[in-house]
PLY file of the C-alpha trace (Angstrom):
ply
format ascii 1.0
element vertex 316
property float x
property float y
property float z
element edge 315
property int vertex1
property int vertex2
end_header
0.00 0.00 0.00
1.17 3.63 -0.53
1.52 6.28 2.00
-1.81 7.54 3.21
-0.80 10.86 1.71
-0.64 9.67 -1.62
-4.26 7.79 -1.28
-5.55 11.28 0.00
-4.99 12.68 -3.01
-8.24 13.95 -4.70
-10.14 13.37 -1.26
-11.74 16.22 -0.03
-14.41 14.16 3.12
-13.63 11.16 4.68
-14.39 9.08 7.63
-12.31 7.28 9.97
-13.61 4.12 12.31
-12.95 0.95 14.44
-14.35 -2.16 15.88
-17.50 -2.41 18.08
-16.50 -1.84 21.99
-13.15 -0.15 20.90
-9.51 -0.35 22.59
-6.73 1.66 23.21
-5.43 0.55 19.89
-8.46 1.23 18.00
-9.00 4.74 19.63
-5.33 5.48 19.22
-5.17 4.61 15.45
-8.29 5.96 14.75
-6.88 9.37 16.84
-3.84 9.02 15.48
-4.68 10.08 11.80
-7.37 12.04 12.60
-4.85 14.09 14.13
-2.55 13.84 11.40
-5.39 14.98 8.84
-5.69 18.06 10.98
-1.82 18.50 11.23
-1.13 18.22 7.40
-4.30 18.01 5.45
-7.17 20.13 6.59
-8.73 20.71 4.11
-10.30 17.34 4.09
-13.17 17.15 6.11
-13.14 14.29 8.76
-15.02 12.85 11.00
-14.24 9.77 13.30
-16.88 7.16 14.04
-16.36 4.84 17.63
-18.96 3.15 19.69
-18.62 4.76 22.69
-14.68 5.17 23.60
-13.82 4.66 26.80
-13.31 7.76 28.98
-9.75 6.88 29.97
-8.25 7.49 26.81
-10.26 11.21 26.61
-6.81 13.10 26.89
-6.05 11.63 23.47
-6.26 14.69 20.85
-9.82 14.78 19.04
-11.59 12.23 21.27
-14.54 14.99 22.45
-15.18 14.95 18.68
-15.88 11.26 18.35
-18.92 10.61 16.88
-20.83 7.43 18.38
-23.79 7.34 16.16
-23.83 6.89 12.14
-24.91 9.97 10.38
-26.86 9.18 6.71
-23.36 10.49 4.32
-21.36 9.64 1.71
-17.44 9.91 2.30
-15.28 10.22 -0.78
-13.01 7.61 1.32
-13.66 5.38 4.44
-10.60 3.77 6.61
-10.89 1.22 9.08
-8.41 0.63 12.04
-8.15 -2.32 13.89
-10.73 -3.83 12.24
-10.51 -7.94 11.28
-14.00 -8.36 10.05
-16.80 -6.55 8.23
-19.45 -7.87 11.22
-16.42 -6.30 13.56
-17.45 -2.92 12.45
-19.29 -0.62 15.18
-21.47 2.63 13.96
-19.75 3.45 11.25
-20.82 -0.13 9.42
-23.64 1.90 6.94
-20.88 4.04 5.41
-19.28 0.90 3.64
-21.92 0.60 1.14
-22.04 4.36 0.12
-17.97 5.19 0.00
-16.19 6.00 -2.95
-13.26 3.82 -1.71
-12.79 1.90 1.33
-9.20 0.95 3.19
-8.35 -1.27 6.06
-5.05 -0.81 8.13
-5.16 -3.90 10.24
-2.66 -6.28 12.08
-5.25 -9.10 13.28
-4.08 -12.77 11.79
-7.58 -13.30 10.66
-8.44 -9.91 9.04
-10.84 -11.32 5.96
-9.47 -8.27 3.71
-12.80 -7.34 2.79
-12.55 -3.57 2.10
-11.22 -2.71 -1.82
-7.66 -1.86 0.05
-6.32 -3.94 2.48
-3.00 -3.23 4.63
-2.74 -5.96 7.08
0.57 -6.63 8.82
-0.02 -9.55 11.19
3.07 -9.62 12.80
2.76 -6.16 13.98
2.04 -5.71 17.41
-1.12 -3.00 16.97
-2.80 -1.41 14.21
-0.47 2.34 15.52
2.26 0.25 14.35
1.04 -0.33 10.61
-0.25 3.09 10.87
3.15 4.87 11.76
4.27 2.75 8.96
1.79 4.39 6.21
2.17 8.32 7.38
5.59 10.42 6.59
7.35 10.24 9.83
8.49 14.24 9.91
4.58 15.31 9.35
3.74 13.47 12.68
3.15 15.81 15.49
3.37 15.33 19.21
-0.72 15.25 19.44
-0.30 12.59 16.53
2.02 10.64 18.26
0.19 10.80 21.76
-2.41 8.41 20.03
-0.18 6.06 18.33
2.17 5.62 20.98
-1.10 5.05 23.36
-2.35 2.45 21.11
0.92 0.46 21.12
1.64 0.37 24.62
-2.31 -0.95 25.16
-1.99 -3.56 22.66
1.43 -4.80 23.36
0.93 -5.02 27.25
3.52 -2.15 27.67
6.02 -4.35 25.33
5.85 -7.41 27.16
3.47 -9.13 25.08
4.87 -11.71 21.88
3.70 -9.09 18.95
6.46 -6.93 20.34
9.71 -6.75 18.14
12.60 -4.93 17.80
10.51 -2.67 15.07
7.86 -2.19 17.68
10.40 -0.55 20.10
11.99 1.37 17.11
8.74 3.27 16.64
7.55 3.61 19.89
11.66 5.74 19.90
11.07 7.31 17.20
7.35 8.72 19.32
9.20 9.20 22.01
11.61 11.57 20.19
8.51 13.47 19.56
8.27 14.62 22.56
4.97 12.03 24.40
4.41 12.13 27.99
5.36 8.37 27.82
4.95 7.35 31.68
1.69 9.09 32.12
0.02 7.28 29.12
1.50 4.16 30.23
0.10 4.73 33.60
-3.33 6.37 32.83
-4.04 4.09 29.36
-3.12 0.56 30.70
-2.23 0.49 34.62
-4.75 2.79 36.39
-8.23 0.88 37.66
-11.26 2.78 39.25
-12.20 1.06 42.67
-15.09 -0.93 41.29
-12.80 -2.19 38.08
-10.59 -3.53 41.00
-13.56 -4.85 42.94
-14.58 -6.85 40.13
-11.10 -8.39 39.20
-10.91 -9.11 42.66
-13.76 -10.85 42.82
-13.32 -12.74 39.34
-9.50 -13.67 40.79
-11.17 -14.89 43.85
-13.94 -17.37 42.03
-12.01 -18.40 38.95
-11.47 -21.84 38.84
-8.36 -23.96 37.24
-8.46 -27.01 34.65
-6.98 -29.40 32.86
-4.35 -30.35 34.92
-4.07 -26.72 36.61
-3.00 -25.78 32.94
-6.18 -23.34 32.44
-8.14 -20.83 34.47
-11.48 -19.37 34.24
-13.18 -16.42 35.50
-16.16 -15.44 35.05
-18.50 -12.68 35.74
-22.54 -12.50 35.61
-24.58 -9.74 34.77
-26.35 -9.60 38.30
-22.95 -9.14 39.72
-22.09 -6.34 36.87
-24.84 -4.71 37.98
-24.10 -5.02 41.90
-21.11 -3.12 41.71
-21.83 -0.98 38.46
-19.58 -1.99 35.91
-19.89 -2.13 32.12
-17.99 -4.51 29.75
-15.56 -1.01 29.71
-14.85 -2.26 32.94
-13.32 -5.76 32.24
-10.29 -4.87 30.90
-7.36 -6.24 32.15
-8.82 -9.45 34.27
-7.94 -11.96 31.16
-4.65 -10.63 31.11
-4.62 -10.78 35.15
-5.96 -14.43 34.96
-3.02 -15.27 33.12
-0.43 -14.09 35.39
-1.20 -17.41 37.39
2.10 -19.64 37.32
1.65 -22.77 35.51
-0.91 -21.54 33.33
-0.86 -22.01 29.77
-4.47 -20.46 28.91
-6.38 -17.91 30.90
-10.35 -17.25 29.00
-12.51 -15.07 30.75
-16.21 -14.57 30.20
-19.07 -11.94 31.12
-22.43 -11.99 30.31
-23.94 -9.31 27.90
-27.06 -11.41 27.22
-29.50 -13.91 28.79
-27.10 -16.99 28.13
-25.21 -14.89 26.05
-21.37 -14.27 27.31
-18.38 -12.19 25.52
-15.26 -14.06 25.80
-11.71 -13.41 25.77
-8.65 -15.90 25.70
-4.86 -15.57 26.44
-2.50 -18.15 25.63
1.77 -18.73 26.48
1.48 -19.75 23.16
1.49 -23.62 23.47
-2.38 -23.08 22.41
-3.61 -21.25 19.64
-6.44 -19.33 20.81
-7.48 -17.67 17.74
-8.36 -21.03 16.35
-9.97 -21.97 19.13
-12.12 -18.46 18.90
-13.14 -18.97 14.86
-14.71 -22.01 15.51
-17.42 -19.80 17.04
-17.31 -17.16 14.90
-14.77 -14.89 16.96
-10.91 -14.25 16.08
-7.82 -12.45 16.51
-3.72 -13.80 17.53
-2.55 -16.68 18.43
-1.99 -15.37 21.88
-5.39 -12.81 22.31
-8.33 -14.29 20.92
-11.98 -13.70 21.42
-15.41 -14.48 20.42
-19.45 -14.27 21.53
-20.83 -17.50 22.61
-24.53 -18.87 23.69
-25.50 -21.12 26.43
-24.83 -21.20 30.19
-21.13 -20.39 31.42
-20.68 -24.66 32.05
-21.98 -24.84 28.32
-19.47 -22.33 26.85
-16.28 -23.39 29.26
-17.20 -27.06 28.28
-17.02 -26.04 24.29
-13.91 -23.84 24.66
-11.80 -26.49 26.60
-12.62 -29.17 24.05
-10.39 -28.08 21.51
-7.59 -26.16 24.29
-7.46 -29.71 25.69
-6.46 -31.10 22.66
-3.73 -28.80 21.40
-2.32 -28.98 25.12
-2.19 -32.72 24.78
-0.25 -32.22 20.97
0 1
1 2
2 3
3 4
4 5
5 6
6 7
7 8
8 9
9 10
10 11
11 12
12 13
13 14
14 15
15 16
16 17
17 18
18 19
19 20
20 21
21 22
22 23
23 24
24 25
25 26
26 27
27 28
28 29
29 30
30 31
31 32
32 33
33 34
34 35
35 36
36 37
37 38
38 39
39 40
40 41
41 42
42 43
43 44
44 45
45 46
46 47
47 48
48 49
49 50
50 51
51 52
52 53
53 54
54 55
55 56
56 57
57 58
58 59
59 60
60 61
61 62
62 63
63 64
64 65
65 66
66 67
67 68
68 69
69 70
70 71
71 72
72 73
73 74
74 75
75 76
76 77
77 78
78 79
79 80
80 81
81 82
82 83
83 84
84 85
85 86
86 87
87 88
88 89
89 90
90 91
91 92
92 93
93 94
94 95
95 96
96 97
97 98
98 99
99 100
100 101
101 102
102 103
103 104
104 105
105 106
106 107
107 108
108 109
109 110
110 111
111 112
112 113
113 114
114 115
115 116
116 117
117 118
118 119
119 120
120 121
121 122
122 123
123 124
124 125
125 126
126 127
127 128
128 129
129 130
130 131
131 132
132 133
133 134
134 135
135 136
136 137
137 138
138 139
139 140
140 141
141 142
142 143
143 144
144 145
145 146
146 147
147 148
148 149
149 150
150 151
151 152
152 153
153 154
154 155
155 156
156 157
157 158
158 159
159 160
160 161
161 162
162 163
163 164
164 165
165 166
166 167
167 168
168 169
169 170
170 171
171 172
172 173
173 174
174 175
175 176
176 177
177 178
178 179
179 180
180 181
181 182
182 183
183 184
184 185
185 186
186 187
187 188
188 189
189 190
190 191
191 192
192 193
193 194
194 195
195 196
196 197
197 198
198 199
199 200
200 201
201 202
202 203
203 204
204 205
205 206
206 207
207 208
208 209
209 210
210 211
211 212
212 213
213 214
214 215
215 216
216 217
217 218
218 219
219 220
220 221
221 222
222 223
223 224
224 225
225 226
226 227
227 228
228 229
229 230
230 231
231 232
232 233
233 234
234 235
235 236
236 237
237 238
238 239
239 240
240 241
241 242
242 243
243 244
244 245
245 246
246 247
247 248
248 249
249 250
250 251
251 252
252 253
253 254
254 255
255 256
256 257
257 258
258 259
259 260
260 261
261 262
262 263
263 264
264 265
265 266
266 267
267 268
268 269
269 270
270 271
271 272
272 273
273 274
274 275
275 276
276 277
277 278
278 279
279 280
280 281
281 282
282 283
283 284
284 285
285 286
286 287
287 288
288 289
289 290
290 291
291 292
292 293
293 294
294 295
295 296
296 297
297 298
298 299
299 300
300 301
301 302
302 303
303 304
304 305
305 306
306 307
307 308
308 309
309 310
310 311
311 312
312 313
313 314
314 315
């Protein structure tokens, strides 16, 4: 793919959007060249489209001017961050059908390429990553590089995670040289927990349960208890990752429900399992270490159906 400067040639509106219940990667992406639209191209007219971003990334550049609902308009071009799947689209989903040209910047494994351009780097460890690739390095501001650098410290678990490469830390430098308050954002965007988020990992930690030989843990939370102490799905960030902190574990999943029998689920691996595969059996995706779907059924139904197939890699 070309530099995004060269594809903006001849656009005069476009819109910019990510995946339903959006991320720190998402948001920062989607931030990111909003940002650098405003910086080096303004006289395209641009709006961003997320469901709802979560109010701990709101010192990001642009975020008050998030739009969360779909207006009825026709965008000369349409980009999509972070986004593996057409069904993964939030509010912005309508505009597909009506833009002049559509683009994906993605870095998920299972990305279905199903926009007319497609730049998916799967060994990348966030979608800011590909981005920083596709913009001219000396047009990125510090506002620009806020965002990206936000979304790659999110997705890569402040570099600790196995996406993480030696080109991962060369960009995050090369943010840093512009100037990013680098430990607040790692500190407000992926370490800092309201009381009742830490109530309810707490309480998940406490009532998870191990299998398979100790090798997997579970934790799970129920809407009556989401509603007890006031907590969205915003609100269950982290735990998975948490869950898999436990020594001797090779695959943490954690589950909440969002529906009557209906639970979102989320999966972390060592890498011995892949989880992703595990997820697109049941219509979800993403890395072979982070993988997630929706499933039906009661939580002994959907733990029972998930630990099928994890018991049988682990026994490979």
């Amino acid at each position: 793919m070309k530099k995004i400067d060269e594809i903006l040639n001849g656009v005069s509106c476009m819109a910019i959007a990510g995946h339903v219940r959006p991320d720190g990667d998402c948001i920062g992406s989607c931030l990111g060249l909003y940002q650098y639209l405003r910086d080096n191209r303004p006289e395209i007219q641009a709006d961003v489209y997320l469901e709802d971003p979560r109010p701990e990334f709101s010192y990001l550049p642009g975020f008050s001017e998030v739009k969360t609902s779909c207006e009825e308009k026709e965008y000369d071009l349409v980009v999509l961050l972070d986004v593996s799947s057409e069904e993964r689209i939030g509010v912005a989903a309508p505009l597909l059908a009506k833009a002049g040209k559509t683009i994906c910047i993605d870095h998920h494994v299972t990305n279905t390429e199903y926009c007319e351009i497609n730049h998916v780097e799967p060994d990348a460890s966030s979608a800011c990553e590909v981005l920083f690739g596709l913009l001219e390095e000396e047009k990125i501001s510090e506002p620009c590089a806020e965002a990206l650098y936000t979304g790659i410290v999110t997705d890569s678990g402040v570099f600790q995670y196995s996406s993480t490469s030696p080109h991962t830390m060369r960009v995050a430098a090369a943010l840093m040289e512009k100037g990013v308050p680098f430990t607040r954002i790692i500190e407000d965007a992926f370490f800092k927990k309201t009381y009742v988020q830490n109530q309810i990992m707490g309480r998940t930690i406490m009532e998870s349960i191990m299998l398979l030989d100790q090798r997997c843990i579970v934790g799970y939370v129920r809407k009556k208890d989401m509603d007890f102490y006031g907590v969205t799905p915003k609100d269950m960030d982290g735990i998975v990752n948490q869950l898999q902190n436990t020594r001797g574990v090779e695959v943490a999943i954690f589950l909440y429900e969002i529906g009557v029998q209906e639970y979102k689920v989320s999966m972390r691996s060592n890498g011995k399992v892949d989880v992703a595969r595990v997820a697109s059996y049941f219509g979800g995706g993403g890395h072979v270490k982070a993988a997630g779907c929706t499933m039906q059924g009661s939580v002994f139904d959907v733990v029972n159906s998930l630990t099928l197939d994890i018991e049988r890699q682990l026994q490979e």
